[in-house]
N, C-alpha and C positions, 0 to 999 in steps of 0.2 A: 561583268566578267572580271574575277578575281588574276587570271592573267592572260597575257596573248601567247601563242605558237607561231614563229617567225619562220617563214621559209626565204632564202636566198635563192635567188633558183636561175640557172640561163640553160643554153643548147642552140650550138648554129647549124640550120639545114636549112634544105631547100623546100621553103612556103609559098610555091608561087601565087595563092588564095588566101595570102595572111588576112588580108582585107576582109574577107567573110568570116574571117574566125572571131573577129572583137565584140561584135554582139553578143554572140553564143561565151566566149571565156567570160565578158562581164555578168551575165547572167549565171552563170554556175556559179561564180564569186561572189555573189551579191546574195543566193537563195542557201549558202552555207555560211553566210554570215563573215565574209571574208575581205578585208580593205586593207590596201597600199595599190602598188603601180607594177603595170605590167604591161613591154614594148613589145611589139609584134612589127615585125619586117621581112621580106623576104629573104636575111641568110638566117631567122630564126628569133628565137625567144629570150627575153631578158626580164627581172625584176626583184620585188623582194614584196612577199605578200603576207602578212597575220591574221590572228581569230583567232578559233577556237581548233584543238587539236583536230579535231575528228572533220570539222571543216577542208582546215587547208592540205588538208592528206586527201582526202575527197579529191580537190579540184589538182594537186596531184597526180593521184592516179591516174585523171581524165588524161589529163597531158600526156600522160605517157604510154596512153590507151592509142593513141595517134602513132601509128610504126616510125613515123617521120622524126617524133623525141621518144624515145622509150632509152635515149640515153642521156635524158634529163640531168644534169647535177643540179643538187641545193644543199643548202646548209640549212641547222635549225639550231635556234636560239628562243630565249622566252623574255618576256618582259613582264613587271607589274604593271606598266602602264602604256597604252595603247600606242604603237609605234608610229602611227599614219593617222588620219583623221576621217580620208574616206579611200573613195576606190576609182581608181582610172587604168582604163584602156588603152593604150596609145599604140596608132598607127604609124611608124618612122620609115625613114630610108635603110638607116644601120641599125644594130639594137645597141650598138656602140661605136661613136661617131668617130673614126679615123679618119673620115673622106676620103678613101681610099675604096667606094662601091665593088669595083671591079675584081679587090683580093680574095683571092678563091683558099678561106682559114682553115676549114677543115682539110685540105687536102695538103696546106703547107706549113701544120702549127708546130710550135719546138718539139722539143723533149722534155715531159713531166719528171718532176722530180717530187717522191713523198716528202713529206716535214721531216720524217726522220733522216733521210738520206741529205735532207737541205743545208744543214752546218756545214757540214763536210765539203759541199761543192764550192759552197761561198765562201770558204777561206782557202780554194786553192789560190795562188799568187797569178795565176794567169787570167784568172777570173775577171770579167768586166762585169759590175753587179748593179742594176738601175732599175731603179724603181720607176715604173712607169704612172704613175699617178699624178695629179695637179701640184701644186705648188703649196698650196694649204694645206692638204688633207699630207704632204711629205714631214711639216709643221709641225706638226701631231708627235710622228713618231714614224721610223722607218727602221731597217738593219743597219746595223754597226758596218760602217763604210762604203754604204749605197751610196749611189751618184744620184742625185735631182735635177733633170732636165729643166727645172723649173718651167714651165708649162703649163700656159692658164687655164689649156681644155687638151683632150686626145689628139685631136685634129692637128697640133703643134707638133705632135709628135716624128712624122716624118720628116719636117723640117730640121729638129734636132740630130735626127741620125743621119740625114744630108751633111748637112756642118760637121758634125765628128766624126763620119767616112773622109774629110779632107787628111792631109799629110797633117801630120802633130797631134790628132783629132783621138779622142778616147777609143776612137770606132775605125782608125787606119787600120790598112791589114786584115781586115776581117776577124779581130781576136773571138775566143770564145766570150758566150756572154751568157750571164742569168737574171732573169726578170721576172721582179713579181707585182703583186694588183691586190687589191682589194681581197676579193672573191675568184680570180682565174680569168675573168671575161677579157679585161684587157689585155692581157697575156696570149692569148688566143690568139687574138688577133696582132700584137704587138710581133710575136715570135714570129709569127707568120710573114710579117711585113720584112723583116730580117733577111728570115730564107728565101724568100722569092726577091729580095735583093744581094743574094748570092753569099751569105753568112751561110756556114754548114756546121757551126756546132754553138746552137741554139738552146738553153734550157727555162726554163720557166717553174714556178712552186705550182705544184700539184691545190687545186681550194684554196690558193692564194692567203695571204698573211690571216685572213678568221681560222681557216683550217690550221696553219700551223702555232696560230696561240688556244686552239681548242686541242689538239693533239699533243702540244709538247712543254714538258712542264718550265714554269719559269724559273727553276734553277739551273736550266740546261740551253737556255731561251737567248739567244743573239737580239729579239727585239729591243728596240729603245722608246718609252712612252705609250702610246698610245694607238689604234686604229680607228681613223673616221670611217664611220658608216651614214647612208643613207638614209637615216630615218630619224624618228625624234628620240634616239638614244644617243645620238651623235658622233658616241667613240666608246671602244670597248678594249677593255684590257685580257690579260690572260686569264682562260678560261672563258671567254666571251662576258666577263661582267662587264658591267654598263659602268664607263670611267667619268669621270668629274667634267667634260667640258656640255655646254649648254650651245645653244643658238643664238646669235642675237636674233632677235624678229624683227629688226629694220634693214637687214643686207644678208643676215640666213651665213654668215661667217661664224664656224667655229670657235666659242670662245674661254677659257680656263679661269680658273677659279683666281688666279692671278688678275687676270685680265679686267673679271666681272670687279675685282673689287680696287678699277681705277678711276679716276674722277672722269672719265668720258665715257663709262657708262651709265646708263640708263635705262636699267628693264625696259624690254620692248622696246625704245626710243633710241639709242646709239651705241655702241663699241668702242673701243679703241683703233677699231680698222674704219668704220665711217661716223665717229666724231668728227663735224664740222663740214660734213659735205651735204646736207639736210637744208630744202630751206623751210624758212620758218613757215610756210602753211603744212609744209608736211610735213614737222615737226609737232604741231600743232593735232593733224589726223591721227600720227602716230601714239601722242598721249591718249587722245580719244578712243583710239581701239584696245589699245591697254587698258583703260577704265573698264571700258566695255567689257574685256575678255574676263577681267575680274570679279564684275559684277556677274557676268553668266558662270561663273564659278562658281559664285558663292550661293546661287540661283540652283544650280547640279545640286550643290552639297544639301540645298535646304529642301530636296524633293526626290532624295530618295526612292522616297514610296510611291512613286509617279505608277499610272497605269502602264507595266510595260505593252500590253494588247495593243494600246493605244498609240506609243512610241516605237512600235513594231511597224502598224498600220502607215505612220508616215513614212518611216524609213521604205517601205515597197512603193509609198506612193511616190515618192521621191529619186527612186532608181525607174520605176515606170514611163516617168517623164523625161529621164535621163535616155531610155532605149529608145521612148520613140524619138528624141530629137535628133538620136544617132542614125538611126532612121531617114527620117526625113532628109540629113544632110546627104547620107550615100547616095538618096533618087537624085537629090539637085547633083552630085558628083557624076551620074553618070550619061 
């Protein structure tokens, strides 16, 4: 496959038989040739899935064949190299974990706001403007005067807007406030958590920061740096191009071309964020699988001309074992 079709994709409703849906989604996914990750819960649907165009438009449609998402959003992007590695189903509590079960988002989410309408709002002076993302991925790159809860997961997040609803607090008085996310999902639910804590002029970026660097050109662009994404492109800039930082593959932190070229790292083996927290047996594993990963690289490159029929054949055979052991776990689950 010369390139992938990326879809970003979520939608919150009421799934109360999410649980029987994961066989059946992974199976459509899997026989149009389609892999990354995709959460099913009962407020609804979350994830980000590639292939081939005609594929993930397929499984797509399916989704929104369902009355319950026929108001599906995704985004799409492409890559030259394959964004995920395989394919998973997952069964959650949230499809994004605020721990907050009980918040009923669709009924209580902000007010969208387009990209083009979004300057405008975020520089009125009354504006409280916060980015609701983790602490790292804010690291990246955020708006020109965003607030960072610094916040090592979502779940922190009510916490933070307890403390800044006290007297002196960013969040006394209920001021207006605008938030954005990744892709819209946190926002959804962030806004929401807001108004049903008695805020009444809530907004939020309409397709979150990818839609407003795919929409709005960067001469006209408030962003600063970068946005991480979840997948092996890591962070894209405007336009959705694929920007300069990597992974490390011993802690999976975000890392810049800066960064790679300090004396604590180590392909594969260390960062400057976990330099020196390794010990030396798995330090030790970790070179080994880098070896290893190399070697099957260069193993790809030297067989080409491999039978695809044949590397077709495992791939089914290998998703086949995958359904029935899914299988099998549901009878022991019920």
């Amino acid at each position: 496959m010369s390139s992938y079709f990326i879809a970003a994709l979520y939608h919150f409703a009421e799934l109360d038989d999410y649980v029987s849906l994961q066989a059946p989604l992974y199976e459509l996914c899997a026989q149009n040739d389609v892999i990354g990750t995709l959460l099913l819960a009962r407020e609804g649907i979350n994830g980000t899935i590639a292939g081939p165009e005609q594929g993930v438009r397929t499984v797509l449609e399916a989704l929104r064949a369902d009355p319950r998402l026929q108001g599906l959003s995704h985004k799409e992007a492409w890559s030259h190299t394959a964004p995920f590695y395989r394919l998973k189903v997952r069964l959650k509590k949230e499809i994004v974990t605020l721990g907050v079960p009980e918040l009923r988002t669709a009924e209580w989410v902000g007010e969208y706001v387009a990209p083009e309408q979004w300057n405008a709002l975020i520089q009125r002076a009354d504006i409280v403007l916060v980015d609701t993302r983790n602490d790292y991925e804010v690291g990246i790159g955020s708006f020109q005067s965003a607030i960072n809860p610094q916040t090592d997961s979502f779940a922190q997040f009510p916490q933070w807007v307890a403390e800044q609803q006290k007297a002196g607090g960013l969040l006394a008085d209920n001021p207006p406030v605008a938030m954005f996310c990744t892709g819209g999902i946190r926002c959804e639910k962030s806004t929401a958590y807001l108004r049903a804590a008695g805020f009444t002029e809530v907004y939020h970026l309409q397709g979150g920061i990818l839609q407003y660097l795919q929409d709005i050109p960067a001469e006209q662009s408030l962003w600063q740096g970068e946005c991480f994404v979840f997948d092996e492109r890591v962070s894209v800039g405007h336009g959705l191009v694929r920007g300069a930082y990597e992974f490390c593959r011993a802690c999976r932190m975000p890392i810049s071309p800066q960064e790679r070229a300090m004396p604590q790292y180590e392909a594969g083996v260390s960062c400057p964020h976990c330099y020196g927290t390794h010990s030396p047996q798995r330090l030790q594993r970790l070179r080994e699988r880098e070896r290893q990963m190399r070697i099957a690289q260069e193993r790809e490159i030297a067989h080409v001309g491999a039978d695809l029929e044949a590397l077709k054949a495992r791939k089914q055979q290998a998703h086949a074992e995958q359904v029935a052991a899914q299988n099998e776990q549901r009878k022991q689950s019920l």
